[in-house]
Structure formats: structure tokens, C-alpha cells
Backbone bond lengths (Angstrom), bond angles and torsions (degrees), N, CA, C in turn:
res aa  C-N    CA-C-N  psi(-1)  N-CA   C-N-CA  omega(-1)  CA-C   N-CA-C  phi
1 X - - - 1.473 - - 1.527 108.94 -
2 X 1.637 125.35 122.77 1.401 110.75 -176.06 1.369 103.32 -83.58
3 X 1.339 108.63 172.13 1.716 114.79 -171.95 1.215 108.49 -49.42
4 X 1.430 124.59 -63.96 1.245 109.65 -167.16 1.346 137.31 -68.28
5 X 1.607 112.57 11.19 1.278 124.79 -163.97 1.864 75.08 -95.56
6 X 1.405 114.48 -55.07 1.328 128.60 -151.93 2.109 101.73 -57.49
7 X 1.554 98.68 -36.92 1.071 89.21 -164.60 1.416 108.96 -84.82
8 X 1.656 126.33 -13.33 1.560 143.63 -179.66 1.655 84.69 -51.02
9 X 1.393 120.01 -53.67 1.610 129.30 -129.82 1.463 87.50 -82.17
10 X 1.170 114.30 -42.60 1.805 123.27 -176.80 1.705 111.83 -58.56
11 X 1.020 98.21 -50.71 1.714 104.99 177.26 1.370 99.33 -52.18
12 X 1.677 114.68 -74.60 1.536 104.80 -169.85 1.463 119.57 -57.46
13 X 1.017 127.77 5.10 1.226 124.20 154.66 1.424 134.88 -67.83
14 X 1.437 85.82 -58.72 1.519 100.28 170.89 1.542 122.05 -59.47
15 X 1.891 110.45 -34.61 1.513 112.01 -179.30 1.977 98.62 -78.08
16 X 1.151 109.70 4.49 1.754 103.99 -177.96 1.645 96.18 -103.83
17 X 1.456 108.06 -29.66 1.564 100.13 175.38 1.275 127.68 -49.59
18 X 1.504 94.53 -56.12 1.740 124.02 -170.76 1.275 106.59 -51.33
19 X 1.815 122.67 -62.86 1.322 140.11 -165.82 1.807 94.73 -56.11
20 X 1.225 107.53 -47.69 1.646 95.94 167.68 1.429 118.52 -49.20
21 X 1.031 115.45 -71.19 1.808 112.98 -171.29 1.839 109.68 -63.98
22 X 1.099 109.01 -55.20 1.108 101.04 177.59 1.278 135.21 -31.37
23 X 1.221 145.22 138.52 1.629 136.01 165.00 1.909 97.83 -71.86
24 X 1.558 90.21 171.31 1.293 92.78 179.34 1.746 121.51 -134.57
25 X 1.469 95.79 134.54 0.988 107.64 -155.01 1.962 119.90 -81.94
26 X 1.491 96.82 142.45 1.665 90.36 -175.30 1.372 133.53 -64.66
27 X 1.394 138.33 144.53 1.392 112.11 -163.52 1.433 92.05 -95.42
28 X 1.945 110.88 156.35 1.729 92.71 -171.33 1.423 107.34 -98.14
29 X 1.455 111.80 14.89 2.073 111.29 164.35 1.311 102.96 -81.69
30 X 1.360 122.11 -13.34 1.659 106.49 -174.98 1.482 108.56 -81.78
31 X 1.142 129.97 139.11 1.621 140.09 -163.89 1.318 96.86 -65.92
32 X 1.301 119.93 -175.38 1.430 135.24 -176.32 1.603 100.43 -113.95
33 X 1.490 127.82 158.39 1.651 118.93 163.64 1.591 103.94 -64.30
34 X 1.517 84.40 148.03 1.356 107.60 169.64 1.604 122.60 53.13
35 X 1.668 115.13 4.08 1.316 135.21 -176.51 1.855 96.55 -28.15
36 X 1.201 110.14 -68.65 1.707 122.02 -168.74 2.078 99.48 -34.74
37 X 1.044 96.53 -50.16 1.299 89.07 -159.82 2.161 111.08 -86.04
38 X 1.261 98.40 -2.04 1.405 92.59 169.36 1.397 122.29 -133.49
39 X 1.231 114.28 19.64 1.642 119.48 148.56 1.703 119.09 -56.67
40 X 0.828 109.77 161.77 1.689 107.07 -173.00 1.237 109.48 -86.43
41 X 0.911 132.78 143.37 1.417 127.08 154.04 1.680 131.85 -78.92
42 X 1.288 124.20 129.17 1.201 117.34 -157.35 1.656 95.87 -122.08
43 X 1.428 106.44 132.46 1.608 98.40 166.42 2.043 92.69 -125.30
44 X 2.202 68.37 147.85 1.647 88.31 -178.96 1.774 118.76 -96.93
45 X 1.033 88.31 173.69 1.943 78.14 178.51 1.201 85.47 -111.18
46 X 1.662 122.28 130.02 1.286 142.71 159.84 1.639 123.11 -103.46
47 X 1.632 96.29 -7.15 1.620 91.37 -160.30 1.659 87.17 -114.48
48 X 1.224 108.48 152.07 1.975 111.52 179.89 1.596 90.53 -70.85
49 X 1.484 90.07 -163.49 1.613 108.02 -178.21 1.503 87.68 -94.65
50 X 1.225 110.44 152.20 1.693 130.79 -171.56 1.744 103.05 -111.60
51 X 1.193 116.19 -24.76 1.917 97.92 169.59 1.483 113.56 -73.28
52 X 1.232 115.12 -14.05 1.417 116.93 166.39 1.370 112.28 -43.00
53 X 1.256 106.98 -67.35 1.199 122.71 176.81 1.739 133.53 -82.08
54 X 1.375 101.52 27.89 1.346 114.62 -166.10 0.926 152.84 24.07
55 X 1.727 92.38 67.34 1.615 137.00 -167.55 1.619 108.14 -108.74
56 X 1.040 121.45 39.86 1.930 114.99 -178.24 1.609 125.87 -37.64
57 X 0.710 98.51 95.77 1.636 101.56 165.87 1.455 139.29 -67.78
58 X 1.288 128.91 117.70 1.618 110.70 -153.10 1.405 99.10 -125.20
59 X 1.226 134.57 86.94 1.690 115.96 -148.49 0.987 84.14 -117.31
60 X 1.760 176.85 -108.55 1.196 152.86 -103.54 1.847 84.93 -103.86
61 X 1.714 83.09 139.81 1.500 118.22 165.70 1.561 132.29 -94.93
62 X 1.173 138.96 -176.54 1.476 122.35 -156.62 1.437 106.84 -82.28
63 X 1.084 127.40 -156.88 1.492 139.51 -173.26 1.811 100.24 -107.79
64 X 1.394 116.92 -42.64 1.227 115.32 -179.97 1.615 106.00 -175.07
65 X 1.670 103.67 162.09 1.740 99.04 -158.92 1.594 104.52 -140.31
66 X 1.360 121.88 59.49 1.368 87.44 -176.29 1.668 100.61 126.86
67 X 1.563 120.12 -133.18 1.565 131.32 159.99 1.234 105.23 -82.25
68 X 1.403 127.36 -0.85 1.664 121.63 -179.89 1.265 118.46 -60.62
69 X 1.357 129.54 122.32 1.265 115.02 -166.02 1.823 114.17 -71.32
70 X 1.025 133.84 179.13 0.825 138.90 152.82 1.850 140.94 -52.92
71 X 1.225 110.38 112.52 1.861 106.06 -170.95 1.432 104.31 -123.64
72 X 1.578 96.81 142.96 1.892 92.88 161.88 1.171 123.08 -114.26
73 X 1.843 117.78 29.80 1.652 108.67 134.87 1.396 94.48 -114.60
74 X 1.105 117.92 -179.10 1.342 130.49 174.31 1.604 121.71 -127.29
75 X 1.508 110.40 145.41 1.501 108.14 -179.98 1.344 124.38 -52.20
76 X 1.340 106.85 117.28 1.528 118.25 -162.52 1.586 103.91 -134.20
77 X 1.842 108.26 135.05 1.358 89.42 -173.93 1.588 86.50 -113.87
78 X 1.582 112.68 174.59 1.360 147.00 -134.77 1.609 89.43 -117.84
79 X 1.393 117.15 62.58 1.448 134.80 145.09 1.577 137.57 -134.85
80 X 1.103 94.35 155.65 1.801 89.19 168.19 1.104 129.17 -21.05
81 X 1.277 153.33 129.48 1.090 138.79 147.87 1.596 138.13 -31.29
82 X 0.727 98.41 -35.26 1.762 120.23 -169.08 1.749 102.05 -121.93
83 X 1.037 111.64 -77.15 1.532 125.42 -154.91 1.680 107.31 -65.38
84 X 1.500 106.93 154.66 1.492 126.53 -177.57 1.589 93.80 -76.74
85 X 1.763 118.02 114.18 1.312 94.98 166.94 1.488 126.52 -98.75
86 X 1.335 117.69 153.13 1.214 134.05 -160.40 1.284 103.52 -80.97
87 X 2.174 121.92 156.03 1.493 127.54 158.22 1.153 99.23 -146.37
88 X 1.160 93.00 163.18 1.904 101.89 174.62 1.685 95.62 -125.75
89 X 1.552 128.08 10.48 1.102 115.62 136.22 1.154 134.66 -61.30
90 X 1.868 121.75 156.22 1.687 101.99 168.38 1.386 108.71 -109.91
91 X 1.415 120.87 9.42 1.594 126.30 145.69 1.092 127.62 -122.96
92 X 1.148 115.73 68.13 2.094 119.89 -174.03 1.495 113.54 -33.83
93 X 1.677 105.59 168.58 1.299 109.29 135.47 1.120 126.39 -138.10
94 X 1.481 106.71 161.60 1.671 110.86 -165.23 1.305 117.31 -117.68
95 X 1.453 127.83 155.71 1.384 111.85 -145.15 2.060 91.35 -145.72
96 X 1.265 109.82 141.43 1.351 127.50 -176.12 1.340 108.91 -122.60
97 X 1.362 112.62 172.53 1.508 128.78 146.07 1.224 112.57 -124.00
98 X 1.760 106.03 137.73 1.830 92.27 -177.75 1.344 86.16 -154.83
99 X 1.411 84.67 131.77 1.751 105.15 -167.90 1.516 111.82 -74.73
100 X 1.505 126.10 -0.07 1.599 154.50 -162.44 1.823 102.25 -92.48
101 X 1.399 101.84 144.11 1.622 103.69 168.81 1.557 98.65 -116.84
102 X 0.780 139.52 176.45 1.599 167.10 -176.75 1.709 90.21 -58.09
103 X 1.325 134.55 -41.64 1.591 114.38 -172.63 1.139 93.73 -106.07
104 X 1.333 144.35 12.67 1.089 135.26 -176.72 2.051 100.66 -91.13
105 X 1.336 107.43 -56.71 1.164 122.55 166.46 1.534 129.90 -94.52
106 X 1.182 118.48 72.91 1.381 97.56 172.93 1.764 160.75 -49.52
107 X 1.162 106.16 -15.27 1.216 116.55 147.32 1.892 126.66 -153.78
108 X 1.202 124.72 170.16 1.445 111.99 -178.83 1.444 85.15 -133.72
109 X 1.817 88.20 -172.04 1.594 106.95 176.52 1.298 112.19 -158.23
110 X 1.309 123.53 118.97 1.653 136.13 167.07 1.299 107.93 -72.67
111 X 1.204 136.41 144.35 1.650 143.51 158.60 1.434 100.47 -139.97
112 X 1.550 111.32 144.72 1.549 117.79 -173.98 1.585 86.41 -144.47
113 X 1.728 107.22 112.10 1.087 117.27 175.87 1.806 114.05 -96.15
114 X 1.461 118.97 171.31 1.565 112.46 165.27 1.646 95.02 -88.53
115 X 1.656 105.50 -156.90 1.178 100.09 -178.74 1.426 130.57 -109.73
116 X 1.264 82.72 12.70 1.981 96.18 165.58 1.888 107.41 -111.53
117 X 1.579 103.97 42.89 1.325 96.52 176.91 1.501 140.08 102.43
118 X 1.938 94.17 -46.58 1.365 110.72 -158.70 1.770 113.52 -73.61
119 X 1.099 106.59 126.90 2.228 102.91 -179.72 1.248 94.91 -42.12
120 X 1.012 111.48 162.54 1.759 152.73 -162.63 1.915 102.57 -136.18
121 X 1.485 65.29 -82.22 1.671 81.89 177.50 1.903 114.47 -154.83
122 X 1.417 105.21 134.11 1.387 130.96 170.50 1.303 130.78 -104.63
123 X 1.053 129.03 98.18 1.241 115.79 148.69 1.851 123.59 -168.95
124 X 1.671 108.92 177.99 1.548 125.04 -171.84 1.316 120.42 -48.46
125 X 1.032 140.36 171.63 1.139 145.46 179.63 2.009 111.89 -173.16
126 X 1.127 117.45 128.65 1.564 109.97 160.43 1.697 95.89 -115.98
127 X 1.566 99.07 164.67 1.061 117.49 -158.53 1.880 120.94 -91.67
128 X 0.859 121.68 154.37 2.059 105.21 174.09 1.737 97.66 -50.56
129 X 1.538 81.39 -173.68 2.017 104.39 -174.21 1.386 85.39 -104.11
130 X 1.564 140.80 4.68 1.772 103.86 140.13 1.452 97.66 -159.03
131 X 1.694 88.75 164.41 1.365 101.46 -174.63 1.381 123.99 -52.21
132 X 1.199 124.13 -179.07 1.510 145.24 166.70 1.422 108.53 101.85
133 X 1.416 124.75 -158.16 1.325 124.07 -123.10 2.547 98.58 -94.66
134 X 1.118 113.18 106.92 1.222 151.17 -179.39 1.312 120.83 -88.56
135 X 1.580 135.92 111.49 1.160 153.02 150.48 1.107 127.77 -57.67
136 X 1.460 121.80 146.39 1.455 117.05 157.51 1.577 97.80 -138.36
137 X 1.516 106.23 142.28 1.999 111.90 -179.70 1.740 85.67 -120.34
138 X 1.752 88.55 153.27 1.736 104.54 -178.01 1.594 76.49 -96.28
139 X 1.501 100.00 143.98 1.771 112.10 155.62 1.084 110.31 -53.31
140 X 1.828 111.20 156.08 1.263 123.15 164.69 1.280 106.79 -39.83
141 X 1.289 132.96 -39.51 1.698 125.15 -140.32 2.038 98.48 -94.39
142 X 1.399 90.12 21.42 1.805 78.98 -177.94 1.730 85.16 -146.21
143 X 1.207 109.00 142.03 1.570 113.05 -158.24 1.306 101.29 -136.51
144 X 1.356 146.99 132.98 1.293 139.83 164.78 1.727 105.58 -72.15
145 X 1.597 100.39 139.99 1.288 98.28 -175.19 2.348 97.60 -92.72
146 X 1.653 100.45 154.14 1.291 102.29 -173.18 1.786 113.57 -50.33
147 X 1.073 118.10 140.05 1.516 116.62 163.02 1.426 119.49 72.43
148 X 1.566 120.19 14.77 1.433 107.17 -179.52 1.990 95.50 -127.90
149 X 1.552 85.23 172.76 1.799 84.29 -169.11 1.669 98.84 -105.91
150 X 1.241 86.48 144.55 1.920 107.09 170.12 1.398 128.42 -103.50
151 X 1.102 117.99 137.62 1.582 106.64 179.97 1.367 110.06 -109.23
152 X 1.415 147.40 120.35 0.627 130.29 119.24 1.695 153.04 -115.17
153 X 1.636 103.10 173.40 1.606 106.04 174.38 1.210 131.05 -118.45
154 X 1.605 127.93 163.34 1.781 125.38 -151.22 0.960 85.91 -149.27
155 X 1.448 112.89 121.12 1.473 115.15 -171.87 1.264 89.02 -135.94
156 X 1.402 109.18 159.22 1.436 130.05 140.55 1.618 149.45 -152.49
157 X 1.445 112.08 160.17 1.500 107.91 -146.30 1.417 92.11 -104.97
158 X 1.429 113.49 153.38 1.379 134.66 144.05 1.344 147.36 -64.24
159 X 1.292 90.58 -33.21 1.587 116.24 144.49 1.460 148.37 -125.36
160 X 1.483 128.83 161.08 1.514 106.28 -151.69 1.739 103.21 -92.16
161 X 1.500 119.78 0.19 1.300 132.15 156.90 1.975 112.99 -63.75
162 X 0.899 122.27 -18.04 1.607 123.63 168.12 1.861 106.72 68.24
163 X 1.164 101.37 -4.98 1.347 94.03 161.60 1.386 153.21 -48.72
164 X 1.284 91.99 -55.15 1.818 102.53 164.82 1.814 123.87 -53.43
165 X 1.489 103.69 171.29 1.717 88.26 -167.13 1.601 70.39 -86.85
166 X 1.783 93.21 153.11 1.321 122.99 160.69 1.288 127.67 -52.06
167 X 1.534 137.98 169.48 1.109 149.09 157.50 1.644 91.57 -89.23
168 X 1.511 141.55 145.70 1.087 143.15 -169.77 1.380 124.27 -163.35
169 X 1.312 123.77 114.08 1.715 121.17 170.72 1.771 91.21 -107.82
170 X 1.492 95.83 164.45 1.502 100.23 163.33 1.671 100.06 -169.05
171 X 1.465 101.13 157.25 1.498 106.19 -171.12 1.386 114.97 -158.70
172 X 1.122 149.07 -137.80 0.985 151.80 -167.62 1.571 130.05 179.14
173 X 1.510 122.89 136.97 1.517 159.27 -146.14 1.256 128.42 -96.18
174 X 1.275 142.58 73.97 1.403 111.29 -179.42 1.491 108.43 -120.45
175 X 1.203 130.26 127.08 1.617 147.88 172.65 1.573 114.59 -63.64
176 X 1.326 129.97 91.17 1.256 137.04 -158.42 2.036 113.29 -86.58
177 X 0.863 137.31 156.34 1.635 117.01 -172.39 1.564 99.53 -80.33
178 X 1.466 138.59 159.88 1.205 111.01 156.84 1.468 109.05 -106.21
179 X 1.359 111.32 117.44 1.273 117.21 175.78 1.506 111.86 -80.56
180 X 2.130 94.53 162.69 1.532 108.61 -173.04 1.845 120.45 -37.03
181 X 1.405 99.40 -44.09 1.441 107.90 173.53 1.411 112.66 -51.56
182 X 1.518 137.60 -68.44 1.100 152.07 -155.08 2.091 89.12 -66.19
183 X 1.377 80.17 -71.26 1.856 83.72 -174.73 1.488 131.51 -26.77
184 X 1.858 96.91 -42.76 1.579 101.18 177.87 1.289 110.99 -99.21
185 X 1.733 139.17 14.86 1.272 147.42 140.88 1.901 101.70 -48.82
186 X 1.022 91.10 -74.46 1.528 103.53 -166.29 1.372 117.17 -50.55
187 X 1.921 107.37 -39.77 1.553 95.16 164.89 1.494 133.00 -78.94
188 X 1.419 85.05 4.72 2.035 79.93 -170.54 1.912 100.01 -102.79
189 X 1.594 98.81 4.44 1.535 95.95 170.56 1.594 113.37 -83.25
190 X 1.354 106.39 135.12 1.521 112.54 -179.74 1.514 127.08 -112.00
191 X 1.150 103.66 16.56 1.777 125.02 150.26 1.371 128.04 -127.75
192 X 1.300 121.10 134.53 1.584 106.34 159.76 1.268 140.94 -13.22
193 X 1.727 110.27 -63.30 1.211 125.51 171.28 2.067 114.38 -45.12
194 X 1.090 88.49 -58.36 1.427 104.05 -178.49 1.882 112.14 -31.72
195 X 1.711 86.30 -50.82 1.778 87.68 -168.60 1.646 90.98 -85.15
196 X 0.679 123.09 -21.19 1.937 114.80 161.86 1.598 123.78 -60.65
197 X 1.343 96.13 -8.90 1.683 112.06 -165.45 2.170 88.86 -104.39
198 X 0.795 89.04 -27.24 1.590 100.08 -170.71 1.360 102.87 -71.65
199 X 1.812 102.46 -64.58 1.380 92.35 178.90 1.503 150.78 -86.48
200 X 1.585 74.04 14.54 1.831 95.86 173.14 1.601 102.26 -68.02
201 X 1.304 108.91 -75.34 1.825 148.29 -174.75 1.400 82.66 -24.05
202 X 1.729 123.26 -49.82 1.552 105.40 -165.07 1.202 111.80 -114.60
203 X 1.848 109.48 48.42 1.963 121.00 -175.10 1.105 113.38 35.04
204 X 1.394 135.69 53.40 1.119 132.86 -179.94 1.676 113.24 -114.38
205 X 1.596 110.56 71.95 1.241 128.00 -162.55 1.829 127.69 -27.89
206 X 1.386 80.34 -80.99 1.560 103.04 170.19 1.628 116.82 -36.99
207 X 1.025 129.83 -64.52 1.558 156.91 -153.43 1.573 90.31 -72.14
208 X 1.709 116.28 -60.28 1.577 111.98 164.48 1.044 135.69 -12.64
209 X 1.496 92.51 -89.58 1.467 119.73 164.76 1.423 136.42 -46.12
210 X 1.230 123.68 -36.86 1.261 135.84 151.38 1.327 130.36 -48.83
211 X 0.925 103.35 -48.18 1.977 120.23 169.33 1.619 112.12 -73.62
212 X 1.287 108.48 -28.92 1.390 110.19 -162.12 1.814 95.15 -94.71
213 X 1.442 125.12 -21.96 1.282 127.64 -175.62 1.404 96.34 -77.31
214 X 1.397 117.93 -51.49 1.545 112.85 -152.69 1.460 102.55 -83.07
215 X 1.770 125.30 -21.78 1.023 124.86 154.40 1.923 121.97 -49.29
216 X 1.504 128.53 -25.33 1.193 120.53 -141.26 1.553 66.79 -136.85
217 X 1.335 155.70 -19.70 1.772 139.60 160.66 1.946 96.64 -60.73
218 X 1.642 103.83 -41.23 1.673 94.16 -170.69 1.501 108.64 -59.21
219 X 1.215 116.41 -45.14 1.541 114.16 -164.30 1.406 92.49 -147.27
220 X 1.131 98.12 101.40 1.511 138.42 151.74 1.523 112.20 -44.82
221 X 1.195 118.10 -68.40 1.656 112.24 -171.12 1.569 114.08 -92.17
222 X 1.073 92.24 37.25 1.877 96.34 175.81 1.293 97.32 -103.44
223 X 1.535 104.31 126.51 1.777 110.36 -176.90 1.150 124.88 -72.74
224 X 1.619 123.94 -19.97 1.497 159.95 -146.73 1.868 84.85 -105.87
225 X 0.710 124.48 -55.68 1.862 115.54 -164.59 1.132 88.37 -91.11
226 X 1.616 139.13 -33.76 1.727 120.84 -176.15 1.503 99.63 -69.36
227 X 0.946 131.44 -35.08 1.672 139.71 175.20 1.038 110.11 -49.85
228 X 1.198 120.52 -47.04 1.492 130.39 -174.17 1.372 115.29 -83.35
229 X 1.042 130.00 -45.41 1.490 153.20 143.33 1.625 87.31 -7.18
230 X 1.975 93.56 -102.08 2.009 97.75 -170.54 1.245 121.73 -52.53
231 X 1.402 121.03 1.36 1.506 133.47 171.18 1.711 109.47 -76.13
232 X 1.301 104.66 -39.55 1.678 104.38 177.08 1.186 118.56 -92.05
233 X 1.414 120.16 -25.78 1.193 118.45 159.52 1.888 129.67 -74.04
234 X 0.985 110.59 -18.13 1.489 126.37 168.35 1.139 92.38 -68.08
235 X 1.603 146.22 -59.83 1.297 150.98 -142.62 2.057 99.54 -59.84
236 X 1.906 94.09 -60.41 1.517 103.62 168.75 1.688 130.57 -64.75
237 X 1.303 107.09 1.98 1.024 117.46 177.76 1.916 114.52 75.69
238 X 1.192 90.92 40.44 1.714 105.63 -179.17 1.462 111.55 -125.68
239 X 1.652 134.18 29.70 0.781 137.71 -164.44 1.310 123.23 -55.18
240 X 2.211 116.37 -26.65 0.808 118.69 171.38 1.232 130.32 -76.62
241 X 1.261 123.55 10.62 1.781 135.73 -137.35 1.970 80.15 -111.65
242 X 1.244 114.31 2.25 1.976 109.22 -154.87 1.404 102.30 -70.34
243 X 1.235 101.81 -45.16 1.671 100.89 -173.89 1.666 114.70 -88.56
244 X 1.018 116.59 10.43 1.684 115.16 177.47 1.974 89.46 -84.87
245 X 1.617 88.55 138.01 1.390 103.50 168.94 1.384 129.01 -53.17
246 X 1.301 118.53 160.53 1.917 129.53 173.48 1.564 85.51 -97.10
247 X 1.519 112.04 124.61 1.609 98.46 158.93 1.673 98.13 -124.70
248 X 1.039 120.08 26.84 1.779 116.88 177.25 1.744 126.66 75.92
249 X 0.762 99.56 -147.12 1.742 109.79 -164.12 1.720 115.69 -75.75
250 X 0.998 107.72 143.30 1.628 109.06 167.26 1.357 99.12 -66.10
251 X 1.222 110.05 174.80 1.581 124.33 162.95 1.538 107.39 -136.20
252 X 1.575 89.84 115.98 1.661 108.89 165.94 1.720 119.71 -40.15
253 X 1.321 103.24 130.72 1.781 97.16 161.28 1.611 120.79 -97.37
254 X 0.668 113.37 121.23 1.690 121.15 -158.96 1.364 94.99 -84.11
């Protein structure tokens, strides 16, 4: 055997020795467990400020109106402060807190105007049997058209005559296209969370929030979506709003 065959043979020995005793070490491209689900979620602001452009936003409502009883938070809905928020739905949903149960208020009213005013869509609503944080979805049969802004307002009455001035937030809509990019993000995500993580990253308000509520009404004691939860709400500056309950949907009055 000439040396250098002899001395090749010696090394691999020794590198077969070592790999035995040695422990073995992690490589640092290999992911961590469960990495996907406890990264943070970050949402960006994509949309300017909208009073610029004379878009007013009115998101906390009064203290009391009328027979309304008295509250010490107030109905506040679950947007930006400032900014037009964005969907890439063409029937969103929109999401409140209302410190009110069903006998407290007897009926409300959604209106979703275009931007010269004109209804969209109207209509009633009474509220769950307890307060805290409350949805409303537009039917299929009313669609946001691409690229224009919506206004709407969430009112509610004290009485079932609708007379009195309302309790009232109102804000504003815009329906974004979803392009090829965005589209094949979302399909190549393989959790919920994930496409909530997507549509944060690209300020895409509405769509967030929506996914991330009905994710955190399903499972309640998951620490990972309550995280995420006071993470989006910190973002709007509602950080305290974290621990008030999901109790679900209004119900339409037909």
C-alpha cells in the first residue's frame, strides 16, 4: 500500500472514530419545532392616512345616549385610527366592541355607503346576550367593487322607535384586487394562522382581523392566537380591549 493510500485510510478512521464519540451537532438551517406557529405576527401599514384625503374616521362612540345605560369602555370598533382599512374580500366583515347586551339595546343599524353618499347596503341588527367584541358580514349579494372607498356606520339605538341620536362609530372600506403574487402566498400557506401572517405583512386590515377573530372565537385557550389577538390590537392602539370576550355575530332583523 503506498503512503498515501495508507495515510487517506488512517484519517477515515479517525473521522469514523470521532463521529462515534462525539455528540452531534444541530445544523442552524434546520428550523426549530413548531417555529411557524410562534413567530409573531407583524402587520404593516400599507394604506396612507385617509383624513388627508377626506376620509374621517370616528371609531369610539359616546359614553351614553338617551335610556342607554351607562359604560366605562365605550363602543369602539376594531380599526385603524386614521387609515382606510383595506380587504381583498368582496363582502367583509367588520368587527366592534360593545359594552351593550341585547336588552340593553334594542335594536341597531349598519349602512355601507359609496363615496358620494349613496346606500350600498342597510340594515337592523340586535345584539348577543353579552357584551364584548361583535361582528357584522355584508351578504354575498352585495360585493365591494375593486379600488373604491366605502363608508361605513354602526349605530345603535336605545329605543326600538330609532328616534333618538344614535350611539355611532363609522369608518371606512377599500376592496383591494388580489393579485397573482398575493394569491399564490396564500395558497402555499398551510395553516390559518399563516394566511393571517400574510395578510398582515401586506396591511391588509380587514382580512387579518377576521381570520384572526374567528380563529381565537374557535379556540379560546390557545396561547399562540391570544398572543396574536393582543398583538393586533396593540398595533390599533387598543391594547386594553385583549381580554374582553369574542361573543360572535349580530343577528339581522329581517
Amino acid at each position: 500500500m503506498s503512503k498515501s493510500k495508507c495515510a487517506l485510510t488512517i484519517a477515515c478512521m479517525l473521522l469514523g472514530w470521532m463521529s462515534y464519540f462525539l455528540p452531534v451537532m444541530a445544523q442552524p438551517n434546520q428550523p426549530t419545532n413548531n417555529n411557524s406557529q410562534t413567530t409573531q405576527i407583524q402587520f404593516q401599514d400599507k394604506e396612507p392616512d385617509g383624513s388627508s384625503r377626506g376620509r374621517p374616521i370616528k371609531r369610539k362612540g359616546t359614553g351614553s345616549r338617551g335610556d342607554c345605560p351607562p359604560v366605562d369602555v365605550l363602543t369602539t370598533a376594531l380599526i385603524p385610527e386614521k387609515n382606510v382599512g383595506l380587504t381583498v374580500d368582496e363582502s367583509p366583515s367588520f368587527w366592534f366592541f360593545v359594552p351593550y347586551k341585547r336588552t340593553d339595546i334594542p335594536i341597531g343599524e349598519f349602512v355601507l355607503q359609496d363615496e358620494t353618499n349613496n346606500d350600498v347596503y342597510r340594515t337592523n341588527f340586535t345584539l348577543p346576550n353579552t357584551p364584548g367584541f361583535v361582528s357584522l358580514s355584508l351578504p354575498s349579494t352585495v360585493a365591494l367593487a375593486v379600488n373604491k372607498d366605502y363608508q361605513w356606520y354602526f349605530k345603535l339605538y336605545c329605543s326600538n322607535q330609532q328616534l333618538s341620536n344614535p350611539i355611532f362609530v363609522r369608518g371606512w372600506v377599500q376592496r383591494i384586487p388580489l393579485k397573482p403574487e398575493l394569491a399564490s402566498l396564500l395558497k402555499s400557506a398551510t395553516t390559518p394562522r399563516q394566511r393571517i401572517a400574510i395578510y398582515a405583512e401586506k396591511g391588509i386590515w380587514y382580512s387579518a382581523l377576521s381570520e384572526l377573530a374567528e380563529l381565537r372565537l374557535a379556540e379560546t385557550k390557545n396561547p399562540i392566537f391570544a398572543n396574536d389577538w393582543a398583538n393586533l390590537l396593540q398595533y390599533i392602539g387598543l391594547a386594553d380591549f385583549a381580554s374582553k370576550p369574542i361573543v360572535g355575530e349580530v343577528t339581522e332583523v329581517k
